[in-house]
C-alpha positions as CSV (number, residue, x, y, z in Angstrom):
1,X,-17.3,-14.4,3.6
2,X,-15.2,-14.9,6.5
3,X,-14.4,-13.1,9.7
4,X,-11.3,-12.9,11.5
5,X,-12.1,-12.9,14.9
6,X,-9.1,-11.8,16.6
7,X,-8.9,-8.4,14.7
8,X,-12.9,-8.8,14.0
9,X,-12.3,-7.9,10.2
10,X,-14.5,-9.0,7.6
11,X,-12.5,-10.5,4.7
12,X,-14.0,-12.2,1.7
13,X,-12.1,-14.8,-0.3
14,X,-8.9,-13.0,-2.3
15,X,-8.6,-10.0,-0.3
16,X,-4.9,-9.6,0.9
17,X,-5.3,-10.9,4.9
18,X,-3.7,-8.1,6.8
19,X,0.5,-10.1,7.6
20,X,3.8,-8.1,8.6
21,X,4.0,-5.3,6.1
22,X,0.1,-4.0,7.4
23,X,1.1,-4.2,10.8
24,X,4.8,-2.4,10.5
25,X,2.6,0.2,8.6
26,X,0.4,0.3,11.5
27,X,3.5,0.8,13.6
28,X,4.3,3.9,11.7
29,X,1.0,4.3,10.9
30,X,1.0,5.4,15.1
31,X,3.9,7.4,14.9
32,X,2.3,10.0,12.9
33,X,1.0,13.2,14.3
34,X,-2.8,13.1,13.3
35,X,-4.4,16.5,13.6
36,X,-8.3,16.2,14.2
37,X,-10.0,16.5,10.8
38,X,-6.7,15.9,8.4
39,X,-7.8,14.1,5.3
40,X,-6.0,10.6,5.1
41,X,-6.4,8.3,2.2
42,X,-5.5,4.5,2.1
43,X,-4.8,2.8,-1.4
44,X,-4.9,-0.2,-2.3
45,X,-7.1,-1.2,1.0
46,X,-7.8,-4.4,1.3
47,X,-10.2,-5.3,4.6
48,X,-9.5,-1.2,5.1
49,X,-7.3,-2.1,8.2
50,X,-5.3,1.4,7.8
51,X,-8.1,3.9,7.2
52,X,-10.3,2.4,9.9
53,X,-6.8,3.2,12.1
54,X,-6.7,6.7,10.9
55,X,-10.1,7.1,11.5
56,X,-9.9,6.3,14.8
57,X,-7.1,9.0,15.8
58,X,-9.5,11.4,14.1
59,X,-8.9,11.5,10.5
60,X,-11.2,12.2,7.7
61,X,-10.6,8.7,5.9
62,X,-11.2,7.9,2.2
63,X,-9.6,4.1,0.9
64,X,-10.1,3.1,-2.3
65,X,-9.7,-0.2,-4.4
66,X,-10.4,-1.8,-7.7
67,X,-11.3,-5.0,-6.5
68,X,-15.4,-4.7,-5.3
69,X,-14.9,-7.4,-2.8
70,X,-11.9,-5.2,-1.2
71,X,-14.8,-2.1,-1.2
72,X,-17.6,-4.3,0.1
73,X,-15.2,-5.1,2.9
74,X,-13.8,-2.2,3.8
75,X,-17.6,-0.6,4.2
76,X,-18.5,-3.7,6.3
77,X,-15.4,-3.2,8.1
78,X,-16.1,0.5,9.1
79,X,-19.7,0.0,10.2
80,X,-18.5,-3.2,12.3
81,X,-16.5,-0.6,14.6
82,X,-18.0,2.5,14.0
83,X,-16.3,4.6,11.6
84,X,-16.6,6.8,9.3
85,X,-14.8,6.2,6.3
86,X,-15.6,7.0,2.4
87,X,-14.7,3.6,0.7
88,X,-14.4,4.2,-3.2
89,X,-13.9,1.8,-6.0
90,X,-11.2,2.5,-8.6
91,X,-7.3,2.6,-9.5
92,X,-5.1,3.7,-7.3
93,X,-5.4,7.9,-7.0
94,X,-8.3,8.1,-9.9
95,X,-11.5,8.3,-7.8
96,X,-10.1,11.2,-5.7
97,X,-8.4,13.1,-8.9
98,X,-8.3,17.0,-7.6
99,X,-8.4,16.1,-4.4
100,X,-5.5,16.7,-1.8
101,X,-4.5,14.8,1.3
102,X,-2.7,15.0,4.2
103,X,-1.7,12.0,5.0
104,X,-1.7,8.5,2.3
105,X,-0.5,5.1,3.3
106,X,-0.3,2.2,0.6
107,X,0.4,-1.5,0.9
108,X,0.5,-2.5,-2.7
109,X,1.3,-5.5,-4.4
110,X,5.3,-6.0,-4.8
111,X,6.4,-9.8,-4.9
112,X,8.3,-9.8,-8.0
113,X,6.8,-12.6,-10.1
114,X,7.5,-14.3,-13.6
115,X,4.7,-12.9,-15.4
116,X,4.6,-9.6,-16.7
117,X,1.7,-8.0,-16.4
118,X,0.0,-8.4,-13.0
119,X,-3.0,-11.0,-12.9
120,X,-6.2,-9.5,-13.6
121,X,-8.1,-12.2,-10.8
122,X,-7.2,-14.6,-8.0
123,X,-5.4,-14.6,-4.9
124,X,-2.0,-13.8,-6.3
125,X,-3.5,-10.1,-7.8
126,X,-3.2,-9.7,-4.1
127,X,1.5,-9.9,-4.1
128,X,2.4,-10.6,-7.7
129,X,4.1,-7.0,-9.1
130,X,6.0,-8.2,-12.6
131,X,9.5,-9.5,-12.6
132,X,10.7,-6.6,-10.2
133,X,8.0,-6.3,-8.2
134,X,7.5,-2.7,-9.1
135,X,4.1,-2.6,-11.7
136,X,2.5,-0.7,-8.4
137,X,5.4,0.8,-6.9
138,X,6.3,3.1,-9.6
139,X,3.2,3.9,-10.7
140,X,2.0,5.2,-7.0
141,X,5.6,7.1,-6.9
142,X,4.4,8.8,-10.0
143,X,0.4,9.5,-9.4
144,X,0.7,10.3,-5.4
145,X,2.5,13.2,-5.3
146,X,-0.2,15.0,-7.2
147,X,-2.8,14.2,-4.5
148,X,-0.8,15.6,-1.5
149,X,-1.4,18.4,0.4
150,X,1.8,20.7,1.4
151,X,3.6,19.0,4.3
152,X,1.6,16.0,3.7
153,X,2.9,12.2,4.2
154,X,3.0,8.8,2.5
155,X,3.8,5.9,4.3
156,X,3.8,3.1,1.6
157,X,5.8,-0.7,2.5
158,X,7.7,-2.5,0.1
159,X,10.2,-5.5,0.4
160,X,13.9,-5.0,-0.3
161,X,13.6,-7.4,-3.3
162,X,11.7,-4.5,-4.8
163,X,13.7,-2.0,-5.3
164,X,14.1,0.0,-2.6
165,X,16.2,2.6,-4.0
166,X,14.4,3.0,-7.2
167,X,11.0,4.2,-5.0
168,X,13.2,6.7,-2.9
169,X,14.8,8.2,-6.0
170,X,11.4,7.9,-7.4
171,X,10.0,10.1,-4.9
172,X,12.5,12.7,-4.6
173,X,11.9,13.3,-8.4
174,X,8.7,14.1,-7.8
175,X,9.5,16.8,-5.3
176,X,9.2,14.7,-2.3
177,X,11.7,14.5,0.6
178,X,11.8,10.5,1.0
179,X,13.6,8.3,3.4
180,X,13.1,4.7,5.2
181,X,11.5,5.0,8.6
182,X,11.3,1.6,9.4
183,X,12.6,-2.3,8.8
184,X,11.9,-5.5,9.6
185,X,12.9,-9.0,8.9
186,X,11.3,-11.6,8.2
187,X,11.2,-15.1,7.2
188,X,9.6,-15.9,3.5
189,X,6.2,-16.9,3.5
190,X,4.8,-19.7,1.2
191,X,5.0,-17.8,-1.8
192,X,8.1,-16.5,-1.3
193,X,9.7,-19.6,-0.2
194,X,8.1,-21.4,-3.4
195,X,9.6,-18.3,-5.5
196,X,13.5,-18.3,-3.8
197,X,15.0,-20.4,-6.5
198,X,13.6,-18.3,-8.9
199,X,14.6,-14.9,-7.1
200,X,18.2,-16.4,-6.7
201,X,18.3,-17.4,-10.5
202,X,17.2,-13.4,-11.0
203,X,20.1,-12.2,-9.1
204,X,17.1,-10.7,-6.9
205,X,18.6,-12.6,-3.6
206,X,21.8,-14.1,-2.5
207,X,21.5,-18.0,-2.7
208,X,20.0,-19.7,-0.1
209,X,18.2,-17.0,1.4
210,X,15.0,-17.5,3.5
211,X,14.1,-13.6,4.2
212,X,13.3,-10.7,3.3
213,X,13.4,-7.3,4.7
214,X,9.7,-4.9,5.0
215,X,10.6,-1.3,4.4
216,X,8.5,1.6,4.9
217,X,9.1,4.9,3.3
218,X,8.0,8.1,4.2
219,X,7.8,10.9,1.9
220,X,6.6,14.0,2.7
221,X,5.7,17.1,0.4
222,X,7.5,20.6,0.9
223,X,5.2,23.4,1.3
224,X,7.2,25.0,-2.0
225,X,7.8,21.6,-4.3
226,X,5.4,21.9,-7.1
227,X,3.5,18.6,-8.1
228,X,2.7,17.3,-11.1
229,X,-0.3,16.5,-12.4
230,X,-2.6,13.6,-11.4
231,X,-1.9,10.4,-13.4
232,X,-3.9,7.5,-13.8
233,X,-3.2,4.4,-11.2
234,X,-3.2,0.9,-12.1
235,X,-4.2,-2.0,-10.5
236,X,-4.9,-2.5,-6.9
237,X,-4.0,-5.1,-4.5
238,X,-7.4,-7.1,-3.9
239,X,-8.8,-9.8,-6.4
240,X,-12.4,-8.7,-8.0
């Protein structure tokens, strides 16, 4: 187990390292108005980076995973600064089923990848998201409505070669009002950059690009929409 000692998190071997899409979620993440108490959940949680954020402006933070070395990090995590956080172990919204939040921030996988199913182990369970990146994004569009409260928020970050408009329409069929609140650019990483030929070949980029853009979406529920039921999640981010 290793420690990151610049942002003194805890992070065990094939838990996603917190890049540019945790802190542009951060960034937004910040913008948010936190009222004392508000129950905020973070999916798909990795080291916990975004709970132990909302924890600190006050929240009453729940993260969950599926991967048990993402949980054993995230609790490590929140007793390393002092927070109070309820870590659970499970797929996407099903170990909080009934319960409503006001505020639910996701980084899930979304690198669109040849295989697909998503892997069941190893480090790429942490990006890989099917041939359009969206094996998460549509299911979390479909299960985390239910667990909203009225006037509550997701912030969840995506890359443009994963469909952006397929999450917002996504969302605003479930009763959500749903727009991008933020961007960025930024240059492929290794596994993008071994990946480009094969995104160009998909029609997924223009050829000979070396970037991609980060998106965050916010949704938020109307006071009136009526949600659907809870649905089962699938797999989270983090390797077990």
């Amino acid at each position: 187990m290793t420690t990151n000692a610049a942002t003194r998190l805890i992070r065990p071997p094939g838990v996603y390292a917190p890049q540019g899409d945790t802190a542009l979620l951060l960034e937004c993440l910040a913008r948010e108005r936190i009222e004392p108490g508000v129950r905020s959940l973070d999916l798909c949680t990795g080291t916990g980076i975004l709970a132990l954020a909302a924890a600190r402006r006050g929240a009453e933070a729940t993260a969950a995973d599926i991967s048990g070395a993402a949980v054993a990090a995230a609790r490590c995590n929140a007793r390393l600064h002092h927070c109070r956080v309820r870590v659970l172990r499970g797929d996407l919204t099903e170990p909080v089923t009934g319960e409503r939040f006001g505020l639910v921030t996701v980084n899930p996988p979304y690198v669109p990848a040849a295989a697909p199913e998503g892997p069941a182990r190893g480090a790429c369970r942490a990006w890989d998201a099917g041939p359009d990146g969206r094996l998460l994004l549509d299911r979390i569009c479909r299960s985390v409505p239910a667990v909203l409260a009225p006037r509550g928020v997701l912030l969840v970050v995506q890359s443009s070669l994963s469909g952006v408009p397929a999450t917002l329409a996504a969302l605003r069929r479930a009763g959500l009002r749903a727009g991008v609140t933020a961007r960025r650019t930024q240059p492929f990483g290794p596994v993008m950059t071994e990946r480009a030929a094969w995104f160009e070949r998909r029609g997924l980029v223009a050829p000979g690009t070396t970037s991609e853009v980060l998106v965050v979406i916010r949704a938020v529920r109307e006071p009136a929409a009526r949600m659907p039921a809870a649905m089962p999640g699938t797999r989270d981010r983090e390797a077990a």
